[in-house]
FIVODO-170729 format. One line per field, with one value per residue: residue in three letters; x negated, y negated, z negated of N, C-alpha, C in turn. Coordinates in nm, 4 decimals, decimal comma. Example, Ala and Ser with C-alpha at 12.3 -4.5 7.8 and 13.67 -1.06 7.14 Angstrom:
FIVODO-170729
res: [ALA:SER] $
npx: [-1,3190:-1,2850] $
npy: [0,5690:0,2250] $
npz: [-0,7800:-0,7080] $
capx: [-1,2300:-1,3670] $
capy: [0,4500:0,1060] $
capz: [-0,7800:-0,7140] $
cpx: [-1,3200:-1,2900] $
cpy: [0,3300:-0,0030] $
cpz: [-0,7800:-0,7870] $
END
This chain:
FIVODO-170729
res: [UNK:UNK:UNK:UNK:UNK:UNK:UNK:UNK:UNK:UNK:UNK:UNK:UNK:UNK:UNK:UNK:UNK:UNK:UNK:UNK:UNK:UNK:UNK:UNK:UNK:UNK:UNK:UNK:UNK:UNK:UNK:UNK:UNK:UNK:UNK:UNK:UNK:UNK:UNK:UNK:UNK:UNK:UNK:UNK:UNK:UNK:UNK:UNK:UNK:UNK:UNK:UNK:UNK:UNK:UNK:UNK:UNK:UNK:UNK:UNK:UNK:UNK:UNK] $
npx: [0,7084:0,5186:0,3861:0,1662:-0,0802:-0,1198:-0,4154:-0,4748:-0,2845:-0,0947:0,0980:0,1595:0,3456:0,2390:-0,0342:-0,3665:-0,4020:-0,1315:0,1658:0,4111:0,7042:0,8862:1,1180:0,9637:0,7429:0,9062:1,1046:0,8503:0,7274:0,9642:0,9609:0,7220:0,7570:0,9617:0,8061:0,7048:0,5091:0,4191:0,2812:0,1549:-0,0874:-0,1635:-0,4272:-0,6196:-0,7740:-1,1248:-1,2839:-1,5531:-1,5041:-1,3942:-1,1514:-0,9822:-0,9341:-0,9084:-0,9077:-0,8199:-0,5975:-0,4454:-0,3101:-0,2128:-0,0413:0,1274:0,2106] $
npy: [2,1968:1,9706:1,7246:1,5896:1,3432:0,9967:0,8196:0,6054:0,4171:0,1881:0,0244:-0,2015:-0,4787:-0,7094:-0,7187:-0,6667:-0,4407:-0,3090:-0,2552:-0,4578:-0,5480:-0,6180:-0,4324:-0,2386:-0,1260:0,0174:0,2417:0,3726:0,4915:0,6232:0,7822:0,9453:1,0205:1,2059:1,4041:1,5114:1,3830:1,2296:1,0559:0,6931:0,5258:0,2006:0,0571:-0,1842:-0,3159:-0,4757:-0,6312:-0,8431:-1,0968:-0,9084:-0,8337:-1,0353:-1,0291:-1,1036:-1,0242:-1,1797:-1,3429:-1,1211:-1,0316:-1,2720:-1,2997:-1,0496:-1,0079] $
npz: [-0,1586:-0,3632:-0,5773:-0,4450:-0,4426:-0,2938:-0,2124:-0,0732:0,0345:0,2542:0,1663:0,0384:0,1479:0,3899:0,3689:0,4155:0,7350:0,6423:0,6083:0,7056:0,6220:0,3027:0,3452:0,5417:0,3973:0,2009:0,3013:0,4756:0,1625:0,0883:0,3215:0,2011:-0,0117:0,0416:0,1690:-0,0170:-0,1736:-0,4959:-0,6202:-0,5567:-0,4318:-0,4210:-0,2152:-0,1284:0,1442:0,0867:0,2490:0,3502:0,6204:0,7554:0,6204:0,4453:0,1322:-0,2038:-0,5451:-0,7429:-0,5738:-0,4507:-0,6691:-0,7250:-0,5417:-0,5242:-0,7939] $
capx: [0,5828:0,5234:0,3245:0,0608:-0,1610:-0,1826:-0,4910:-0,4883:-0,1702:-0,1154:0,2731:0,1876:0,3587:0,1531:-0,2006:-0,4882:-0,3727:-0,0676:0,2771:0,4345:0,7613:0,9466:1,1841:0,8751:0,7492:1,0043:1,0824:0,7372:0,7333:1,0810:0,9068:0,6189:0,8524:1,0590:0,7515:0,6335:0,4288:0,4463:0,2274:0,0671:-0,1850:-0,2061:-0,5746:-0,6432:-0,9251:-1,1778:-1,4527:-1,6031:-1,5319:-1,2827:-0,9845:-1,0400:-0,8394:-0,9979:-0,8201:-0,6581:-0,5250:-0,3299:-0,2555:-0,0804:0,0558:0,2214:0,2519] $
capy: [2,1610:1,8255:1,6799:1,5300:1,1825:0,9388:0,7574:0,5282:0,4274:0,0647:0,0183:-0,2967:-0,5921:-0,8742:-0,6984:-0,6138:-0,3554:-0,2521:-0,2752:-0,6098:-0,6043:-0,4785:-0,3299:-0,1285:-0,0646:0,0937:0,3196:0,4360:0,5156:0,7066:0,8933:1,0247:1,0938:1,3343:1,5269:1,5845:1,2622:1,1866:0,9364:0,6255:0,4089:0,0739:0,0187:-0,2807:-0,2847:-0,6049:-0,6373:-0,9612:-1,0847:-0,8093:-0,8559:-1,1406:-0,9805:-1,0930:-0,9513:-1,2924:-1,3808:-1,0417:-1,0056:-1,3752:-1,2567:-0,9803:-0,9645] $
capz: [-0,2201:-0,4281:-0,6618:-0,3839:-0,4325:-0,1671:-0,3123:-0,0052:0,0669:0,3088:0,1315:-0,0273:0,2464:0,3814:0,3122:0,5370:0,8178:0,6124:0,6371:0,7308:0,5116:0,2326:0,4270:0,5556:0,2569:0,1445:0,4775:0,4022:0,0525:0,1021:0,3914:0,1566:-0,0883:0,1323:0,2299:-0,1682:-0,2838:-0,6557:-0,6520:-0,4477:-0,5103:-0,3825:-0,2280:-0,0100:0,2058:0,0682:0,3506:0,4129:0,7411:0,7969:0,5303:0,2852:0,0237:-0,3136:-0,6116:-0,8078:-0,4888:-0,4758:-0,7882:-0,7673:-0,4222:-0,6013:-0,9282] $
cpx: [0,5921:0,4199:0,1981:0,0827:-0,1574:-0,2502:-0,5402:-0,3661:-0,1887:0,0695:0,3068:0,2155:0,2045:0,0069:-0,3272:-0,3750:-0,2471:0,0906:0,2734:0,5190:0,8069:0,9902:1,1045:0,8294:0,8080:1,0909:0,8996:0,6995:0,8380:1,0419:0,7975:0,6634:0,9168:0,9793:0,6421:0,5260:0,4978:0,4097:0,1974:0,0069:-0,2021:-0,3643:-0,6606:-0,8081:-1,0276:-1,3402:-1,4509:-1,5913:-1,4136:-1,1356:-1,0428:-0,9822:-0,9542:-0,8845:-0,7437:-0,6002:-0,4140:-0,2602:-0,1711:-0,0009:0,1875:0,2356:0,4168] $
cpy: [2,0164:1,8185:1,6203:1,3323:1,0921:0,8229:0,6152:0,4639:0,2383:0,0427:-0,1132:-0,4532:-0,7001:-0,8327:-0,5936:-0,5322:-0,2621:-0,2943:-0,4478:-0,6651:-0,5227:-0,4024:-0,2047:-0,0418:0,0757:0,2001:0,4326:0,4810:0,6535:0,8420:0,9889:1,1074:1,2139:1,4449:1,5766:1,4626:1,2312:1,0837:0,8670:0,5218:0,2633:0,0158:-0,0293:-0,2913:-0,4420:-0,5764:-0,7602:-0,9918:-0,9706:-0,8880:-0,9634:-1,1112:-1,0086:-1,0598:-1,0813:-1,3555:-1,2476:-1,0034:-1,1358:-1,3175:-1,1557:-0,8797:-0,9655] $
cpz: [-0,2679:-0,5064:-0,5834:-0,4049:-0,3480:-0,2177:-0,2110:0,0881:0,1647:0,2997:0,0959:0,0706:0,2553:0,3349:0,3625:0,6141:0,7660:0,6472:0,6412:0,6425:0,4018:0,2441:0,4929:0,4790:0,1864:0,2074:0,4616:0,2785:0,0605:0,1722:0,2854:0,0427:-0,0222:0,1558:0,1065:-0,2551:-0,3470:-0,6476:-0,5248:-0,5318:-0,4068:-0,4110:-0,1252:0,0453:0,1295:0,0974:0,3980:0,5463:0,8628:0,7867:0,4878:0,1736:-0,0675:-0,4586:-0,6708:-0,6617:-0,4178:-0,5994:-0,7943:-0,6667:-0,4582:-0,6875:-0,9508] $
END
């Protein structure tokens, strides 16, 4: 089976409650791959007080 979404994925290093490095990253990605994900979406949590993730400060982080 393949072609599944993961429309909440935590792949992107260094960001809220998600992986730590690339090396993870990429260990994770591989895994979702293996079991039929096409796609992922990179979609950081941004809750006040929680995360602080505000978007030009990931987008410089990594662009």
């Amino acid at each position: 089976m393949s072609g599944f979404v993961d429309l909440h994925a935590h792949w992107v290093p260094a960001v809220d409650d998600g992986v730590k490095s690339d090396a993870e990253a990429l260990e994770l990605l591989r895994g979702l791959a293996q079991l039929g994900y096409t796609r992922c979406v990179a979609t950081p949590h941004i809750r006040t007080a929680m995360f602080e993730n505000r978007r030009p400060g990931l987008e410089d982080a990594h662009a």
